[in-house]
N, C-alpha and C positions, 0 to 999 in steps of 0.2 A: 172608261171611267177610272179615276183615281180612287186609289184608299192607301192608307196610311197603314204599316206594320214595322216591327221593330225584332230585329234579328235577336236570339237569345245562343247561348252554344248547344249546337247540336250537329249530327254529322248530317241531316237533311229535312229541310222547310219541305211542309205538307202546305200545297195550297187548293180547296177548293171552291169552283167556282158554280152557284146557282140560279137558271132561269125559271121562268115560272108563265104562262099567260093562260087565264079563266085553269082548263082539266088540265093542259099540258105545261109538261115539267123535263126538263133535261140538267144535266150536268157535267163539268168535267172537273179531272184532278189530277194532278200534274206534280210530282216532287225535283226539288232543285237540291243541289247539293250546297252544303256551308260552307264554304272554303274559309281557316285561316287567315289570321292575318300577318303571317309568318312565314317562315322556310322550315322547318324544323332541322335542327342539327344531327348525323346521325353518328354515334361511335361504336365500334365492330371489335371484337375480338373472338377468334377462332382456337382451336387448340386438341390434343389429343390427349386423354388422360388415362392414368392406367391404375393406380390406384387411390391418390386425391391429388389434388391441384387448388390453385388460388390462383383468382381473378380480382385483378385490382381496376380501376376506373379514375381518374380525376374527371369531377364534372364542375362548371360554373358556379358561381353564385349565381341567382334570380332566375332557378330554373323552378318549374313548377312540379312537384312530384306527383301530387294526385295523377296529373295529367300525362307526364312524362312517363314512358314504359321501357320495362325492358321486358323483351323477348328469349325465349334459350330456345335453341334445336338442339337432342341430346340423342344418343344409339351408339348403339354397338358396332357401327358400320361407319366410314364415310358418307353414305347415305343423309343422314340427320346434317350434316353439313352442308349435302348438294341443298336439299330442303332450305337453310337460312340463306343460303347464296341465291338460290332463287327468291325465296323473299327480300333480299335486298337490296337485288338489280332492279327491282319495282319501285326505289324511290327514284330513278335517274327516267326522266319524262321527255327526252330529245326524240331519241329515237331514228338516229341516224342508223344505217345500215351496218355497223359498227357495235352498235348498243342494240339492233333489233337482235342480233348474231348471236351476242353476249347475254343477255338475258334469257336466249329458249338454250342455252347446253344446258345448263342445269336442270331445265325439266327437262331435254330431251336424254338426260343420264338417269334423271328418277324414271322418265317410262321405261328405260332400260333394263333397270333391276326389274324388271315383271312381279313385282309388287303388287299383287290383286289387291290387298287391304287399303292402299299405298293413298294419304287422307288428301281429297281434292284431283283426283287420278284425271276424271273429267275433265275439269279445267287446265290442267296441264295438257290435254291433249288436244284441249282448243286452244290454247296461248298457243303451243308448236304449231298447229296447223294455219294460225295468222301469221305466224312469223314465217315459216313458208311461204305465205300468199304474198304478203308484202315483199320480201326478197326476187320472187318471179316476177311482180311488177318490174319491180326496178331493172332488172336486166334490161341493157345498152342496146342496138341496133346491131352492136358488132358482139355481143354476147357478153362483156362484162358486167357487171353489178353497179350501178352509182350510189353513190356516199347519200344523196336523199331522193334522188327519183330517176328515172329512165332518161334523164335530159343531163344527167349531173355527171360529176368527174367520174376517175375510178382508177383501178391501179392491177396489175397483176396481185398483189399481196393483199389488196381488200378483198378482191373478186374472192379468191380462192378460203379469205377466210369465210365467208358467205357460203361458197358453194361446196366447199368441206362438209359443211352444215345438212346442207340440201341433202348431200349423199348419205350422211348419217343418220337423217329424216327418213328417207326412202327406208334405206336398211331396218328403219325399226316399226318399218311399218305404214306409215304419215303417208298420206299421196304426196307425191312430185311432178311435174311434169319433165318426161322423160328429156323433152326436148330442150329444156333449160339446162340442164344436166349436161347434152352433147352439147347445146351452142356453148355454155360455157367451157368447155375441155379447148371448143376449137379456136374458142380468141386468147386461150391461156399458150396453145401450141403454137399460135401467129408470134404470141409476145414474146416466147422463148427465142425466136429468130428476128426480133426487129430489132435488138442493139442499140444505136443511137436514137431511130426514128419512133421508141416505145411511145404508144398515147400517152401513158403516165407522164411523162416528162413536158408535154404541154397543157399540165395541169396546176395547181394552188400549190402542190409539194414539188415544182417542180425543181425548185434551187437543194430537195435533200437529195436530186441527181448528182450533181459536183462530186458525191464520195460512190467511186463506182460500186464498194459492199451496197448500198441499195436496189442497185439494177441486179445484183448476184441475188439478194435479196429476193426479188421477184423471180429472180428463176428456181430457187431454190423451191417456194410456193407453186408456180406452175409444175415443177416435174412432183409434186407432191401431190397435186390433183390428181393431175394422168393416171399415176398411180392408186390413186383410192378410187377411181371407175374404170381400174383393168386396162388401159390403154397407154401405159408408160413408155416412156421416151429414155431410151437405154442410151442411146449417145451421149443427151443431154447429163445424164446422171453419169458417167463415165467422165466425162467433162467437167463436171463438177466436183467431183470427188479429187479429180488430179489441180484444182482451182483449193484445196481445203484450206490451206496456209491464206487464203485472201479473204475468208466468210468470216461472217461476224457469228461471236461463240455460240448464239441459239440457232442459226441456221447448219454448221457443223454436227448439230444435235438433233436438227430436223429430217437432214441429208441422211442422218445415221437411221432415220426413224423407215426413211423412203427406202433404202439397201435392205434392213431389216422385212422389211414387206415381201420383199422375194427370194429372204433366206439366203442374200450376201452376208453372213455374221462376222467374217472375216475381216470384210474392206469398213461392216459396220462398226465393228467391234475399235478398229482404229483409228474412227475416228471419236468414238465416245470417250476409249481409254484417257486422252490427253484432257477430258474433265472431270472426269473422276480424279485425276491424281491433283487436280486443284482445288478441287474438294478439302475441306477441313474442317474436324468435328468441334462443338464447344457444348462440352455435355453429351447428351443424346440429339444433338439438333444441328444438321450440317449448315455448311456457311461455303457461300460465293467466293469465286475472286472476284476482282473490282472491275475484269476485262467481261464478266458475264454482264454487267448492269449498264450496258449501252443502250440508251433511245431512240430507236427507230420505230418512224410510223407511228401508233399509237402508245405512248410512253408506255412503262410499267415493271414493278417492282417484282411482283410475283411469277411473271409469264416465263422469266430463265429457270428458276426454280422448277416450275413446273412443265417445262420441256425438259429439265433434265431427268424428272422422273418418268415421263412417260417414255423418251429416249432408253432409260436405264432398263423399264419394264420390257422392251421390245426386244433389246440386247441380253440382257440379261438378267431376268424378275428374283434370281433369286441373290441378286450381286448386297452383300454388307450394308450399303449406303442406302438401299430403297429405305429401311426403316426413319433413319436420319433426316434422308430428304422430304418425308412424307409428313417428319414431325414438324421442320422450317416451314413444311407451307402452309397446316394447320395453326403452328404456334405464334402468332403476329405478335410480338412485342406493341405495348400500348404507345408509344411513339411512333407507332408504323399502324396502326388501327384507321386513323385517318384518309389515310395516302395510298385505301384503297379505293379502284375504280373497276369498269365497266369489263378493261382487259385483263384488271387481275382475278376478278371474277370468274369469267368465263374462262381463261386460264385453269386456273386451279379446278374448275368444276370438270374439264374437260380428262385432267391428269386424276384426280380422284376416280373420274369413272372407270378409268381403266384400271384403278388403283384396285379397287370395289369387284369389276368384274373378277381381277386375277386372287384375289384376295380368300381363303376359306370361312365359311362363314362362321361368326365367332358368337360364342354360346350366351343369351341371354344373361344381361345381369341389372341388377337395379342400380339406379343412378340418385344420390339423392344431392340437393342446394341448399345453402344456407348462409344466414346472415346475419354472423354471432350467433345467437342462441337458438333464432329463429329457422324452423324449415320453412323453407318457399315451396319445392317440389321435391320428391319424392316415390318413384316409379319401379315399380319390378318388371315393365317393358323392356324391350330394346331397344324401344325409340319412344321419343314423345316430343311434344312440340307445346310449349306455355309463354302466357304473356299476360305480368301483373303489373303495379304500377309500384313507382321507387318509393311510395311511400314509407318512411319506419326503416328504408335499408340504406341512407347514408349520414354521413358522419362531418361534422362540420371541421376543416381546416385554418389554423393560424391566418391564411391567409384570406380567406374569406370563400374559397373554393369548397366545393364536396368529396369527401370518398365515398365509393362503391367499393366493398369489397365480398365477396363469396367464395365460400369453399366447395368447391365439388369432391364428392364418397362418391366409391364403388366400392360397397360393403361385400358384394361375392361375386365368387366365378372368378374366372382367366379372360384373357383376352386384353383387345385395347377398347376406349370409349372416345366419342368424340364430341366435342361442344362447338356452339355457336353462340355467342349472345349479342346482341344488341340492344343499345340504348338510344332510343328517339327524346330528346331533350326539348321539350317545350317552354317557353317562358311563363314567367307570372302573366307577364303586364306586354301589349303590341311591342315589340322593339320601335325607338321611335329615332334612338341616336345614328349617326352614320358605323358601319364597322370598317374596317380595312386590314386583311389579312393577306396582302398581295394586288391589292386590286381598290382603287379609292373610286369610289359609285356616286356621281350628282343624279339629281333626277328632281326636275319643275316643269310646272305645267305656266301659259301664255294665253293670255288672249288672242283667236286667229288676227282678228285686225293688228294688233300690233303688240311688240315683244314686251310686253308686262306682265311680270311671276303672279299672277290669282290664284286662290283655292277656293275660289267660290265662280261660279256663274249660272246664267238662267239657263232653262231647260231649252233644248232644240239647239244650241250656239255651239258652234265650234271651235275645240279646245287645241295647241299644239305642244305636246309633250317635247322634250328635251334631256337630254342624256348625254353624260361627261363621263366617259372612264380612262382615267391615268392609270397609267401603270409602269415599272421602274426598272419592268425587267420582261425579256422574251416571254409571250403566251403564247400557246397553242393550244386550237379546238375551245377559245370561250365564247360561253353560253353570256349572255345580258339579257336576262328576263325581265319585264316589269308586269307586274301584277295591277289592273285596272280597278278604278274605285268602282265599286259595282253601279252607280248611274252612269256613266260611260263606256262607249262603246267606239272602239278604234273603225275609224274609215278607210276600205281597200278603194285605193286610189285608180286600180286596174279595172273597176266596172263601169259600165257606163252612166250607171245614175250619179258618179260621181265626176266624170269627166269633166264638169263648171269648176272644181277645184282644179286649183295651180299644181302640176306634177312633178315629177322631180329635175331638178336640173334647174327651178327656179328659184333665182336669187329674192331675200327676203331685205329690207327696209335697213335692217340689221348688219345686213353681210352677211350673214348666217348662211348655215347651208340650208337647203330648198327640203321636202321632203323625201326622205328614205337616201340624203345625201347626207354622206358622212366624213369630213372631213378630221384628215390625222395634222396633227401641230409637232409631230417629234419631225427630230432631224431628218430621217427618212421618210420626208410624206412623199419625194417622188418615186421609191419604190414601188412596182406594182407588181410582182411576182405573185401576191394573193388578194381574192377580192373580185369584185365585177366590177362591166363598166355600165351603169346609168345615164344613158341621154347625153353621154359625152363625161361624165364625171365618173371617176374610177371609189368606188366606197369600200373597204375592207371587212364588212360584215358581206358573205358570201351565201349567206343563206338567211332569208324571213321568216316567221310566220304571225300570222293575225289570227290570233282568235278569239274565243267570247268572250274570257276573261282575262287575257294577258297578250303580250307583246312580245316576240321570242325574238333575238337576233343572233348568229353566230356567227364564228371569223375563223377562217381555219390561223390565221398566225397575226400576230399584232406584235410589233416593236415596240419597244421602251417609246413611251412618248403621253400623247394625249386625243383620246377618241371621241368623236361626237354621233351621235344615231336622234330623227325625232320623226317623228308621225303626227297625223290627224286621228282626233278623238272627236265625237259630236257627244252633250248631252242630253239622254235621253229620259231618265226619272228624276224627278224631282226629290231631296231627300238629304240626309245628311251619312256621308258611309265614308269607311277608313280607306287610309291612303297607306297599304303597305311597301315598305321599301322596295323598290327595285334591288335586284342582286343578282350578281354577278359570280361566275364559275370558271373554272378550267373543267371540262367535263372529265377529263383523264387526271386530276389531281384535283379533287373537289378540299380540298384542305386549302387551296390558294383561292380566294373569294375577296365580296366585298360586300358592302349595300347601301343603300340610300337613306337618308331619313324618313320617316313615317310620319303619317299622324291622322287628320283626318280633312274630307273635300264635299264641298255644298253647291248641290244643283236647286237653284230656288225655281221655285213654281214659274212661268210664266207670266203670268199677271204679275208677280212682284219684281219682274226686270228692273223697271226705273227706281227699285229702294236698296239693291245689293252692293 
């Protein structure tokens, strides 16, 4: 049976449904969630305050305040910062092995602190425990970890960031399977001895082989497993340590971390010395050289910083510079708020925790906000966690943009304090324009029969989506999501009730590519170094997925050029529902994006086929 209902904003539709025949009577009810017709934007700033500070914000024009929020985590501890880190790996929804990693350190540094009061304890200990679950799936045949499932690539340097993990789960408690633990030690101990013939190297990264620091790289990670389940590889680190002049500067500082483990401070100590001396203060707040901020693997801004500090704590906790370094990692300048990601996340929550464990615990003090005149919060806690909306707290600019700004008090006591704030910026009105901040996003829908742009069609007919991303300059790891009008519903071309549909590798009327065939127009389309092959045709999106309401495609790396991805959609209600933009990400630099135009798409009933 059909009936007609009209979506209003809310975050979930109650639907129930009633039978009835002579006495008997049943029922069911069923809630759906509202989804957006948006991405929502999000901007972060971190910091350590001792006794006031100011937070400043540039926000857009045509954001919505009522709706738009900002969140603080505040304490007396880096604790209150693992907290917002953990809340804000929760906007990144991929879920690669990478980002499952990245998002359980921070709870698994709050279970840490043995925090009985500690708000949501529970659920932190079921998120770790899935994160776990999922991780053991994924281990290889031969014991590595893959990037999305037990069939997928993998790397000594991903493995071991995973299985770092696993052992720090154990240690605090979490089950593990003991034996994921050894198989992975013994494909990390294979890959320390296989040199030229590493699997890694006949994978999607394999061309970041070419600069041999990569494959040091990975050994440097495997002797640092070995090491954190007792079973170290003394050669190999002897080996390396006399290789130091050849690592790249976060693995010198990782190597130092491994020596440190078994109370070499000596041979540790020299290899940290030569970054500490390139260290240099501006203010209270240390600063890199320019030889610390190399990209390997999963990019990241934060991740050198914060191996230096957990390096420095290993070496030496109580060395001048912990302070400095502690305050760079917290203190994100709002130019660098954006361009954070999954590894500097997990990063920094990792080097906090050990910050936190060594750290004396520092005497309750109140924290109070405000904005101008106005108090927002206000607490004699040593932590508290709030989230109000911008209404009343910004300030319109010349140019048509908004200010945020807030002062954080620490009216008593000693010690240090630390904040987190975030703003989730909502629009007024659907975005409807294209954006393009690194990444220019098309996206139309076709009649299956043949290549005409519609936004309307009858119920039951199948629709074929279409997608354009240019882009001007090297990506790595983009996401291209497209969000489904909610009468449609994408067709997996893998089952067999769909089998009468044409598969991929079939040429359309057009020229076009076939489905889930994705053809590149830059000068390098016969590169294949990343990507799969389909039915004979190589596509550079290396990873799908279909689900109820969107379209996911990933690419571990795409050249300067022009990209095409499309699918089957069938519709299936009849109705009139929004068409939110497709958009597109670098998932390690969510600041380079893009999107499609919006607006809205009509599935007509059936019976009015022949009037649409």
């Amino acid at each position: 049976m059909r009936f007609s209902f009209h979506a209003t904003p809310a975050d979930t539709a109650t639907f129930r449904f009633g039978v009835s025949s002579g006495k008997d009577a049943d029922a069911v009810q069923t809630k759906v969630p509202v989804r957006a017709e948006y991405l929502p934007h999000y901007l972060t700033v971190a910091g350590v305050l001792r006794d006031s500070g100011v937070v400043e914000m540039t926000l857009p024009a045509g954001i919505d305040p009522a709706r738009s929020r900002i969140t603080f985590s505040l304490g007396a501890s880096p604790a209150a910062v693992l907290r917002g880190l953990a809340d804000g790996l929760r906007v990144y929804p991929y879920e690669c092995s990478e980002q499952v990693t990245s998002a359980a350190l921070p709870l698994l540094a709050l279970l840490n602190a043995k925090t009985d009061t500690l708000p949501g304890r529970a659920r932190m200990q079921r998120d770790v425990a899935r994160a776990v679950a999922v991780l053991s799936a994924r281990q290889r045949a031969d014991g590595g970890i893959g990037l999305w499932h037990a069939r997928d690539w993998t790397s000594p340097w991903l493995s071991e960031y995973a299985g770092s993990f696993l052992v720090a789960a154990k240690g605090a408690g979490v089950a593990v399977d003991d034996s994921v633990i050894a198989r992975l030690g013994e494909y990390l101990r294979k890959e320390l001895n296989a040199g030229a013939s590493s699997t890694a190297q006949l994978t999607p990264i394999a061309s970041w082989y070419t600069d041999r620091r990569t494959r040091l790289s990975d050994r440097v990670a495997s002797v640092d497993y070995l090491s954190r389940i007792g079973k170290p590889d003394l050669a190999a680190e002897h080996q390396l340590t006399a290789m130091a002049s050849q690592l790249w500067w976060e693995d010198r500082l990782r190597l130092a971390e491994v020596l440190a483990r078994r109370n070499a401070m000596k041979e540790a100590t020299t290899l940290v010395a030569p970054a500490w001396a390139q260290v240099h203060l501006e203010g209270k707040r240390a600063v890199l050289p320019p030889a610390a901020l190399h990209d390997f693997y999963f990019s990241s801004h934060a991740r050198p910083m914060a191996r230096l500090l957990t390096a420095t704590l290993a070496v030496n906790p109580t060395h001048p510079l912990v302070g400095p370094i502690v305050q760079a990692l917290l203190d994100q300048s709002r130019s660098n708020a954006s361009l954070w990601n999954t590894q500097d996340l997990g990063s920094t929550a990792t080097a906090l925790a050990m910050f936190e464990q060594r750290q004396q615990s520092a005497a309750a003090r109140g924290i109070r906000v405000r904005s101008a005149a106005r108090t927002i919060i206000e607490t004699s806690a040593s932590a508290t966690d709030s989230s109000v909306a911008l209404t009343g707290l910004l300030t319109a600019l010349a140019s048509g943009d908004q200010k945020l700004r807030l002062r954080l008090d620490l009216p008593k006591g000693s010690g240090l304090a630390y904040y987190y704030v975030t703003v989730a910026q909502v629009p007024k009105t659907q975005p409807v324009r294209p954006e393009d901040t690194g990444i220019q996003v098309e996206r139309w829908y076709e009649s299956y029969e043949k290549p005409t742009p519609i936004v309307s069609v009858a119920e039951g007919e199948l629709v074929r989506v279409r997608m354009r991303v240019t882009i001007k300059s090297e990506r790595h790891f983009l996401v291209l999501d497209d969000p489904l009008p909610a009468g449609l519903e994408a067709v997996d071309l893998s089952l067999r009730t769909a089998a009468a549909l044409p598969g991929p590798g079939v040429a359309l009327e057009s020229g076009g590519d076939g489905d889930d065939v994705n053809d590149s127009e830059s000068e390098d389309q016969n590169r294949w170094g990343y990507g799969v092959w389909d039915s004979g045709w190589w596509s550079p999106w290396d990873h799908k997925e279909l689900r109820d309401d969107r379209v996911v495609y990933v690419a571990t790396y795409l050249w300067p050029g022009v990209y095409t991805a499309s699918y089957i959609a069938r519709a299936t209600t009849p109705g009139v529902f929004m068409r939110p933009p497709a958009h597109a990400e670098e998932m390690y630099n969510p600041s380079v994006s893009g999107r499609s135009d919006g607006g809205v798409f009509t599935v007509t009933p059936l019976a009015a086929k022949g009037t649409r």
